[in-house]
N, C-alpha and C positions, 0 to 999 in steps of 0.2 A: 309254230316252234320249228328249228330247225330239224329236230330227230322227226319232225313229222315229215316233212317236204323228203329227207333222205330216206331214214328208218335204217340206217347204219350205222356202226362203228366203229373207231379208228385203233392201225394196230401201232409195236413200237417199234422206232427205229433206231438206227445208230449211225452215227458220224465215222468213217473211216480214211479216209483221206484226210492229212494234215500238211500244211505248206511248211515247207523252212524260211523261218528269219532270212539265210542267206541268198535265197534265192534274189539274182536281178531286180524283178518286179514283186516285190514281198504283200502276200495279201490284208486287208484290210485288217484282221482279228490280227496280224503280230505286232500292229503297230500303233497299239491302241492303247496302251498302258506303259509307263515307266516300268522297263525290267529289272531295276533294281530289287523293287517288291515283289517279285515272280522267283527270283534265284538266291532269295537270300538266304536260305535252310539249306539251298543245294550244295553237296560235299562232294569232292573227286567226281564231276561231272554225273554225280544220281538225278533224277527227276523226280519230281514230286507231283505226280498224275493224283493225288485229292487230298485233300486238306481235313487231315484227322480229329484236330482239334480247332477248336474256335483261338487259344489263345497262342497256338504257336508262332504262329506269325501272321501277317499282314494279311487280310481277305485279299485275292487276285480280282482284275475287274472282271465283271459279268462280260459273256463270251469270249475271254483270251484261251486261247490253246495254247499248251507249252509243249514246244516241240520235241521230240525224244533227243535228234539229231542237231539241235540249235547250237550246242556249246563246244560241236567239234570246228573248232579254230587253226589258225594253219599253221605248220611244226613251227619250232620257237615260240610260239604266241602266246604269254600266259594269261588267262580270265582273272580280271580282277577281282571276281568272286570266286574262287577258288580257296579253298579251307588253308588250302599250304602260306597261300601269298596273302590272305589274312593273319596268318600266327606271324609270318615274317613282320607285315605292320605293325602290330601287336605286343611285338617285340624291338620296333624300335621306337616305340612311342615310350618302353622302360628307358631307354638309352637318352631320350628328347629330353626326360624329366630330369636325367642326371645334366644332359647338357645346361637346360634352364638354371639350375645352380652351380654349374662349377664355372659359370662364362662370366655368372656375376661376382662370384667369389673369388674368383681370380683377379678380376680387375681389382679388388680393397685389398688381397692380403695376394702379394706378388709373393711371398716365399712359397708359395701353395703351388703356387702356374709352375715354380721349376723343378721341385719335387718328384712325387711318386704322382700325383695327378697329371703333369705332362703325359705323363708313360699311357696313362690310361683313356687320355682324350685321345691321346694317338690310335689307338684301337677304335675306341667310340666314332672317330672321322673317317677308319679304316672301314667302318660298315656301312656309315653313309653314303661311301663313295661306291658300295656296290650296290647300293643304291639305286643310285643314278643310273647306273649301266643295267640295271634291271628296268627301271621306266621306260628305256625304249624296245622293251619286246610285252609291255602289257598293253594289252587291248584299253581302247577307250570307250566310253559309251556317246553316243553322236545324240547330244540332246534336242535333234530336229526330227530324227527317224526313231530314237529308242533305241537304236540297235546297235553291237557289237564292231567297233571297227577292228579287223584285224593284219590290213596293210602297212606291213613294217614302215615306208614310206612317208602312208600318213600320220602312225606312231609318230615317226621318229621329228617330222616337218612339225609337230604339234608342239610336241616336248620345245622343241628348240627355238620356237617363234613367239613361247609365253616366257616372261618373267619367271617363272618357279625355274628353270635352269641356272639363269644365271645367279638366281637368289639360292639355290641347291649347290652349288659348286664354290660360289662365296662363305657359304658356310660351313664347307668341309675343309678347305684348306688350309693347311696347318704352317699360320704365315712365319712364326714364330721360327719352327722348323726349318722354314723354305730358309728365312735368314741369315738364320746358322749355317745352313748347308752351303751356300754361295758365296756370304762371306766370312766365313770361318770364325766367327765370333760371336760372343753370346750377349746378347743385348737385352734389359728388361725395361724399356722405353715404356711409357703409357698407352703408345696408339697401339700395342699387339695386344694389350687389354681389349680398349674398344672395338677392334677389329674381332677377338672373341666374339663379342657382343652379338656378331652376325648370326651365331647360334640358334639366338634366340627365336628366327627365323622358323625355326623346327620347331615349334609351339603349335604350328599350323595344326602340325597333325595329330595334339591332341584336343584342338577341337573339333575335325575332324570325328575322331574316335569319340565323344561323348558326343554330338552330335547323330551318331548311327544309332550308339547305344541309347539314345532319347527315344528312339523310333523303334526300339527290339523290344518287343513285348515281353522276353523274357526276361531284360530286368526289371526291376523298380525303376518310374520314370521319377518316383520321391528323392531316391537312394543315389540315381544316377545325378542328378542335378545337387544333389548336397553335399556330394563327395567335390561337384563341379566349381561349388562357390567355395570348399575348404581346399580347392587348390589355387584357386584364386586368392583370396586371403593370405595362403601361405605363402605365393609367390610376392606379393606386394610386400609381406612380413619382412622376405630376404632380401628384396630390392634396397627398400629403404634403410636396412639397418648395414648392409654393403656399401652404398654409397654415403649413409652419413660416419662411416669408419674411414672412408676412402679419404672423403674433406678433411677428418682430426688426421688421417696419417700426411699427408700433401702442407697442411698448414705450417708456416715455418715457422710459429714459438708453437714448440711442442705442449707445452705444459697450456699454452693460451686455449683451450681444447677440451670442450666437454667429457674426454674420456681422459686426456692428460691430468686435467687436474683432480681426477681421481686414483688415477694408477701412474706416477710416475715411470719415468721411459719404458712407454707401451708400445713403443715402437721398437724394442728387443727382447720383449715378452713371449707368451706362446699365441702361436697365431687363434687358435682356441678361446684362450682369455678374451681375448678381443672379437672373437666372433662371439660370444656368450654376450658379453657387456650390450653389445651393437643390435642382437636380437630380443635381450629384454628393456632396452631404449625404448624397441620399435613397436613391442608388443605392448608394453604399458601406452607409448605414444596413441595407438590405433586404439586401444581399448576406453582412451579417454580419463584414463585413471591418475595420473599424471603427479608419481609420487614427490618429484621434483629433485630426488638425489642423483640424476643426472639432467643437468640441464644446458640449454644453447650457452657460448660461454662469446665469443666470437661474433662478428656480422654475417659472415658467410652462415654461418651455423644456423642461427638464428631467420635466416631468410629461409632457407631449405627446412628449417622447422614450420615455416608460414604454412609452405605450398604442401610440404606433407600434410598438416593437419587439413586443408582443404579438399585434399584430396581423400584423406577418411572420410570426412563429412560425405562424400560422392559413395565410395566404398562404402561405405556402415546404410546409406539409403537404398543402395543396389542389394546387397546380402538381407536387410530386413524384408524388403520391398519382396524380393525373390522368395524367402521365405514363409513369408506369409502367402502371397500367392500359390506354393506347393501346398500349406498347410490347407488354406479354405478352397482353393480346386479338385483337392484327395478328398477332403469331407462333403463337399459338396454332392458331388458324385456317389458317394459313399453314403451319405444319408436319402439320396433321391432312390439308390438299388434297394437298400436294406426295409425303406419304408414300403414299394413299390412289393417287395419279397414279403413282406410280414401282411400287406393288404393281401395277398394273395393265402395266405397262410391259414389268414381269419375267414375269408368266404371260405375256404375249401370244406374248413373243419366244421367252419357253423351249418353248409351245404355236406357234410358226410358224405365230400368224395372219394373215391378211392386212392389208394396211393398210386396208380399208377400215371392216373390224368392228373394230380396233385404233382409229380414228377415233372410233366409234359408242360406245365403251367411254367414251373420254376426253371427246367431247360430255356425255356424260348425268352421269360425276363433274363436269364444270365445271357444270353446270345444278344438278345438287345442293347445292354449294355456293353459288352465285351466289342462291337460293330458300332458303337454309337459314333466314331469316326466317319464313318458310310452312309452318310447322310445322304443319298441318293434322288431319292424321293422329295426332299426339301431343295434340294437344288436344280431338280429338274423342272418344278411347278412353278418357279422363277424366270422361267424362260418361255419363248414363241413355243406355239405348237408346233412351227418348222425346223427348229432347232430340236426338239424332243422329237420330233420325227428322225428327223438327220441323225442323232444319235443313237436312236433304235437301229435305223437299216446298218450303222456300222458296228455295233454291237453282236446283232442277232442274224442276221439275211442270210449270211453263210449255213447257221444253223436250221434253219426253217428249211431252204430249199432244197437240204441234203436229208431232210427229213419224209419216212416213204409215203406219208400224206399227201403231200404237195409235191409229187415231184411229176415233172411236167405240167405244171398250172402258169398260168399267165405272170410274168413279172408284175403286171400291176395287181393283181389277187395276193401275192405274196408281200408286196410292197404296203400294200393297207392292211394286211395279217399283220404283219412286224410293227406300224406304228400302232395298234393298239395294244401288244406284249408289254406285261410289269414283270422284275423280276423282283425275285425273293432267296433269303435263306432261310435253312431249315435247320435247326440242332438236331443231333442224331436221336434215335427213339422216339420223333414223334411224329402222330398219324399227318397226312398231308390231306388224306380223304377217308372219309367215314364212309362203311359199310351204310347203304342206301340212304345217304343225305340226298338233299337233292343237288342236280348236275349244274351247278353255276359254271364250272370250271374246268380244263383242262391243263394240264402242264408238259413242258418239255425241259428234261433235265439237261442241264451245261456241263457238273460235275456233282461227284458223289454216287453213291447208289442208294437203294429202296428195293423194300420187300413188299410184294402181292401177297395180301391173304385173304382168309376171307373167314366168315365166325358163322358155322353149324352147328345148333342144338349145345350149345356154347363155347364149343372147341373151336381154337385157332387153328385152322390148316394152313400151312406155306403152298401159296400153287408157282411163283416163277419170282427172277431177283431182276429189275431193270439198272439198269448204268446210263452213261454220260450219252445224252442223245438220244435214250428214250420217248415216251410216251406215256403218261399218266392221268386214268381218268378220262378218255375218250370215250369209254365203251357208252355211259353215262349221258354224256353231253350230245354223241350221235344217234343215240335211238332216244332220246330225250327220255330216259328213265331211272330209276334212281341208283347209286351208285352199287354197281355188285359188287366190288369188295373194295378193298382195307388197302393204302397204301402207306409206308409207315417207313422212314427214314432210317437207314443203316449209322452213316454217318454224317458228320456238316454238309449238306446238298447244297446247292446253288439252281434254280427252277426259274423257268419264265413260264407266264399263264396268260392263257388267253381266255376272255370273259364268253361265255356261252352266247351271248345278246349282240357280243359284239361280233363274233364267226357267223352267226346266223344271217345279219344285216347283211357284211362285205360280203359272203358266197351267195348270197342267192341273187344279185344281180349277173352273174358271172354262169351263166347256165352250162358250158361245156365245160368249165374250170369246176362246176358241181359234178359233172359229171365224170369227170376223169379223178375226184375223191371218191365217186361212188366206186369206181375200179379200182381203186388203190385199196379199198378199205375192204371192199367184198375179197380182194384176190389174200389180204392179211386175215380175213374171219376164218376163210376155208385152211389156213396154216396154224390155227392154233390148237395148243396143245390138248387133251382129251381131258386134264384137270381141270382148264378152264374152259370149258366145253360142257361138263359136268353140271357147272354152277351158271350154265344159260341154260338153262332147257327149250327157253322158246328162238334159240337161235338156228338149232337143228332146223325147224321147220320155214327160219326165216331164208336160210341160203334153200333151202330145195322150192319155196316160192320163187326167189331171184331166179335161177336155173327154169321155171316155169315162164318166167316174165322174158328171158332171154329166145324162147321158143314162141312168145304168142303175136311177136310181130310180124311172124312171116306166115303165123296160122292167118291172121288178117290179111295180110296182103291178097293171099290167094281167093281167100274169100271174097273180095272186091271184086277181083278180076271177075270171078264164076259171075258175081251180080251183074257185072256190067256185057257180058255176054249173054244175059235174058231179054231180050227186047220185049218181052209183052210184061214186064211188072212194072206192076203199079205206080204212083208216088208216095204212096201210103204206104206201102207196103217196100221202098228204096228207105221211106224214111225210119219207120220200123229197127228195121236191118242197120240203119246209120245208128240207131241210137243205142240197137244192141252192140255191135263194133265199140262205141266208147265207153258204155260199159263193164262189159271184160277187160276195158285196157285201166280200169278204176281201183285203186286199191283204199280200202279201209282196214280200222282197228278195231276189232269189236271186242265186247268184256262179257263175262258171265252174272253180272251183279248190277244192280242198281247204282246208278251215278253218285249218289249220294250215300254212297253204303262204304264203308272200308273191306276192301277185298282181302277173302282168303290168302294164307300161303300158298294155297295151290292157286290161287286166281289171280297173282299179285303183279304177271303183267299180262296184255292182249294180245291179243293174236290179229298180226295182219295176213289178210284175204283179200285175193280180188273178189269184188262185187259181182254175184250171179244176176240172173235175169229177174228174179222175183223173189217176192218176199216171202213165199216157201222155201224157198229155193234157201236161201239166206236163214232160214228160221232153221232149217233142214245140217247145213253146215256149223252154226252153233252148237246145236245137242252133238255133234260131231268132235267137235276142238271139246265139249267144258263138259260134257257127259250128260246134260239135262236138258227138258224140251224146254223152250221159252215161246210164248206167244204175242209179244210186244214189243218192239224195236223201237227205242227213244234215243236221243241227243244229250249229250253235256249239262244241256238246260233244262231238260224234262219234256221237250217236245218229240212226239210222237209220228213216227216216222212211215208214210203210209204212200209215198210216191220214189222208188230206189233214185228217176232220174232227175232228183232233186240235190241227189247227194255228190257231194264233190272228195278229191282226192285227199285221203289222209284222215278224214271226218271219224271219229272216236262215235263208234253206235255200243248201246246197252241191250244187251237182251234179258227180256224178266219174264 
């Protein structure tokens, strides 16, 4: 076992140094995730250094750092995620919805376009157009790097070398206006209708905006998507009953005219009438109900009745199709949590657990669901193990080797550390490590914190709080004993862990990379606190062994030398002296009880000793460490141990 070969444990660290996004050569962790999902909560340039709840938003990837300094951009420059230039979109996506109807309305009922809604699209294009001049000072996000463009330059060369310009500036123009203003006359021709039309353009953006809000946990993706198809619907509702008013107004026997021949001269009517008649044409039409007191009267008519009803048929298969897929997608999911929550409900009660671990059960299924986006784990096991390696070292590496365990160990030590790390999240309030389980595991936190405690005579005591780039669970895993205390999540953590089996394999080929943790980890024992110092007892005596061991190589040395300036001894008596020399440099574990006994509180870990000269000697040091004589030194297995230079380093001896 590894805590044998060392007989140490590891302390925590923390991550202090963080790069900027904008730096030149930007390091690997900024540019590893889409930052859309990192800044999206962010308000007036705040940071969001840990993730409070599971459903606020979006889980960040495992090892991204968010910069404090990332979002300072250069004067003029505005972030596209910015709260302010959000409510501005937000607000003109109210303005897009008017345009969508008054660009169709206009074109069927022309007394409308010269009215009091002239007046008002004139504003409505007045905002568009600052618009536009507002796009060339927002930042882009460069979907090759992830990151922030913020060179006016390239703004501006971007804006103007895509289609959305020319399509943005065609739609604001107020051709109608411009007309007028040049040649002084007021024209209500058709094509300033269609040219209206180019409006419609601005629809973009509210797919856009349902599009985001799909993805914001905090709304309904049910609600968001139903509201999506009941503008859809409505938009089709006013298209169609716009233009089939437009055909009866345009047709020249008025009366020849689905709407003529039921409202004589509809065409001096109120424009109202006419849009009432035209929207319940179009609703009855869609709905399939098709009462027939208005009907196609005309060819024209009648053909543009074809392709609408064709085009329900497509509409009515999209809206039910959509439909159903919200309704059995939300249940789906909705009966796999509730069943998976009520399994868990039933052990606990019929197991008379407590409520607490009954809590810790139910936290971590709601966390599973709530992440079931984060498939991780399923998409990793899909792939080379070169590629799961590739994306550990750019995940985690930075993490590992700023951590004080490993710092100064070999890259390749640290490079087979990282491809065996799994990461994990944690819901807040539950344990990560049990008070004396056994040490499979250690962890290194990415983000969140965790509380150290530890459970005496059944009181909870807090002894320290770790954060982002800690250490958790090492003590455990390097003196391979069982866990001494309780580590127990604050809030949603994010952890990577390294399997015990597997630390032990990679370091022990690496003999100065073991040794230079043996210094990392000794020089963090002697810096902890006296609470957790408390709850080792047998650690006191283990650092003033080490401090022993750091003195006994040079008592040898000298020793040697004295031998080797004896010219009249022996070989018997060189050998002797050889065997005694390796002996003192031998450390074992010995216990007070029977191998097969369950040890005392008080006996409940060993004590390591270097190996004396004999087996008084050692019988002698026992009654010393555990208070009683013993007359028998056995093995793990039950054999009986009756020659010391048989015994090798680390070997667990019983005294009975």
């Amino acid at each position: 076992m590894w805590g044998r070969d060392l007989g140490f444990r590891a302390p925590r660290t923390r991550i202090h140094g963080v790069q900027r996004a904008a730096t030149p050569n930007p390091p690997m962790r900024e540019t590893r995730s889409p930052l859309p999902l990192l800044f999206r909560r962010r308000s007036s340039g705040q940071i969001i250094r840990n993730i409070a709840t599971v459903s606020s938003s979006l889980l960040p990837a495992f090892g991204t750092v968010i910069d404090e300094g990332y979002l300072k951009l250069k004067k003029h420059v505005i972030a596209p995620y910015d709260h302010r230039y959000r409510m501005w979109q937000t607000f003109l996506v109210v303005l897009v919805v008017y345009s969508a109807w008054a660009s169709i309305f206009e074109l069927a009922f022309k007394k409308a376009a010269t009215g009091t809604l002239s007046h008002f699209d004139l504003a409505v294009d007045a905002f568009f157009a600052i618009d536009i001049v507002l796009t060339f000072f927002v930042a882009y996000l460069d979907t090759t790097t992830y990151l922030l463009v913020d060179d006016h330059k390239k703004i501006a060369t971007r804006y103007l070398t895509k289609p959305w310009f020319i399509m943005d500036v065609a739609s604001t123009l107020p051709f109608q206006t411009i007309y007028r203003i040049f040649s002084r006359r007021t024209s209500h021709a058709d094509v300033f209708g269609f040219l209206n039309l180019l409006r419609l353009w601005r629809l973009r953006r509210v797919s856009q905006l349902f599009t985001r809000l799909e993805k914001d946990t905090r709304f309904s993706y049910f609600w968001t998507r139903y509201f999506k198809l009941v503008g859809v619907t409505l938009l089709a509702v006013h298209s169609a009953a716009c233009v089939y008013y437009w055909l009866a107004y345009h047709h020249p026997l008025e009366d020849d005219t689905w709407i003529g021949s039921e409202v004589h001269g509809f065409k001096h009517r109120s424009i109202w009438l006419g849009y009432t008649y035209s929207m319940y044409w179009s609703i009855v039409t869609l709905t399939t109900v098709g009462y027939g007191d208005l009907h196609a009267v005309n060819t024209g008519e009648k053909v543009f009745n074809m392709f609408y009803m064709l085009f329900n048929i497509g509409l009515t298969a999209y809206i039910i199709g959509n439909m159903t897929n919200l309704v059995v997608h939300s249940a789906v999911r909705t009966f796999a949590m509730r069943d998976s929550i009520n399994e868990i409900l039933r052990y606990a009660n019929k197991n008379r657990l407590p409520e607490s671990l009954k809590e810790q059960m139910l936290a971590h299924m709601q966390l599973r669901f709530k992440t079931a986006e984060l498939k991780q784990e399923e998409v990793l096991e899909d792939l080379p193990k070169a590629i799961r390696s590739s994306i550990s070292q750019h995940l985690f590496r930075n993490t590992v080797e700023n951590t004080y365990l490993f710092k100064g160990v070999s890259e390749d030590l640290v490079t087979q550390l990282v491809s065996e790390m799994k990461a994990e999240y944690f819901p807040p309030k539950v344990e990560i490590i049990l008070q004396n389980e056994i040490p499979t595991d250690f962890y290194v936190l990415i983000s969140g914190a965790v509380d150290v405690m530890s459970y005496k005579n059944g009181t909870e005591q807090f002894l320290s709080k770790l954060g982002a780039g800690d250490l958790a669970g090492e003590i455990g895993v390097l003196f391979n004993i069982p866990q001494p205390f309780v580590v127990r999540t604050k809030r949603l953590s994010q952890v990577v862990r390294l399997s015990h089996q597997h630390f032990k394999q990679i370091v022990q080929p690496h003999t100065e990379d073991g040794k230079k943790i043996i210094s990392n980890f000794t020089q963090y024992l002697k810096e902890l606190k006296k609470d957790m110092l408390d709850e080792l007892p047998f650690l006191t005596e283990s650092l003033e062994e080490m401090d022993i061991q750091e003195r006994i190589p040079n008592d040898d040395q000298r020793d040697v030398q004295a031998q080797n300036t004896v010219e009249d001894e022996s070989t018997e008596g060189t050998q002797e002296s050889s065997a005694s020399l390796s002996t003192k440099s031998i450390r074992v574990i010995i216990h007070g009880h029977h191998p097969k006994e369950l040890p005392t509180e008080k006996y409940t870990f060993g004590k390591l000793v270097y190996l004396p000269d004999t087996v008084e000697e050692l019988l002698g040091l026992a009654e010393k460490k555990f208070g009683k004589r013993g007359n028998k030194i056995v093995m793990e297995n039950g054999t009986q141990v009756e020659d010391l230079d048989a015994l090798r380093e680390n070997d667990h001896l019983f005294i009975i």
